[in-house]
C-alpha positions in Angstrom: 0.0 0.0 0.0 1.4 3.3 -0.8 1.8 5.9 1.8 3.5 9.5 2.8 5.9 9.3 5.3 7.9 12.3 6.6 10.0 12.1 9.4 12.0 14.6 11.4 15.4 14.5 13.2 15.3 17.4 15.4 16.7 20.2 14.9 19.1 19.0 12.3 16.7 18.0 9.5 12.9 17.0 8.3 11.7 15.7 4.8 8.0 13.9 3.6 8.0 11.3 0.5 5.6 9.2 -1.3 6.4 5.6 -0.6 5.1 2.5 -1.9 4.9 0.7 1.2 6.6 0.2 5.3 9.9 -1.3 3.7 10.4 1.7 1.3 9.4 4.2 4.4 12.2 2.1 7.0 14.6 2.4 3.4 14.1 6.3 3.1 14.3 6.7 7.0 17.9 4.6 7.3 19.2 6.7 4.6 18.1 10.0 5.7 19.6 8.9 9.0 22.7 7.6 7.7 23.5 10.7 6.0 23.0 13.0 9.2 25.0 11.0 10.9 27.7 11.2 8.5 27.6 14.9 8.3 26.2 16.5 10.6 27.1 15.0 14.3 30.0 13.9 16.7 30.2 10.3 16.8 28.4 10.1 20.3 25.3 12.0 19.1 25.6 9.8 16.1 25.5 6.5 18.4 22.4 8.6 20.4 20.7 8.5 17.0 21.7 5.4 15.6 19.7 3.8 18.4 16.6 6.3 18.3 16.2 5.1 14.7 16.8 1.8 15.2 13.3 1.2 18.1 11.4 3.7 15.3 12.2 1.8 12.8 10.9 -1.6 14.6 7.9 0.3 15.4 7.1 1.1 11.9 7.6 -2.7 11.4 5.2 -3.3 13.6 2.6 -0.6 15.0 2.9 1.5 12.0 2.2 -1.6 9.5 -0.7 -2.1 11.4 -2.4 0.9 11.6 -1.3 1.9 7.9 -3.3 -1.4 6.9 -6.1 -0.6 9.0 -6.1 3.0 6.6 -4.8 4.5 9.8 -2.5 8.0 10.5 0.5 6.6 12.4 3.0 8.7 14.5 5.9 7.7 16.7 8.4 9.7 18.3 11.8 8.0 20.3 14.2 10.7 21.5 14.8 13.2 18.6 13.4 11.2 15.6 9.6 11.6 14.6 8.0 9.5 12.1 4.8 9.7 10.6 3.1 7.0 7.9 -0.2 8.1 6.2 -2.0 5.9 3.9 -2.7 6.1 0.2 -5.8 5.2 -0.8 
């Protein structure tokens, strides 16, 4: 099912994106992450976010598959990473 997604890693960066389904959103999030980390933070603030991302993007494979199924909004939050998945009709 395709979705939007947009996601924020705050204060450093935010973005939205059509996406065909919960893989492509966890893809686009991992590599929007990746590339902060790379550029924009120490390597401790980089660990801080590494694992932030990491329980989001679990939760998108879980909680946010469901409720984008159901035709549900989804938002999660985990330290400074929000993610939001709303489905495509």
């Amino acid at each position: 099912m395709a979705l939007w997604m947009s996601w924020e890693v705050s204060p450093i960066a935010s973005a939205g994106e059509d996406v065909g389904d919960i893989e492509g959103a966890v893809q686009a999030l991992d590599q929007s992450v990746q590339r902060i980390q790379e550029r924009a933070m120490s390597p401790r603030d980089a660990a801080v976010l590494h694992e932030s991302a990491r329980v989001i993007h679990d939760q998108m494979l879980s909680d946010g598959r469901a409720a984008v199924e159901r035709g549900e909004r989804w938002t999660a939050r985990v330290g400074e990473v929000e993610v939001t998945l709303i489905p495509r009709m």
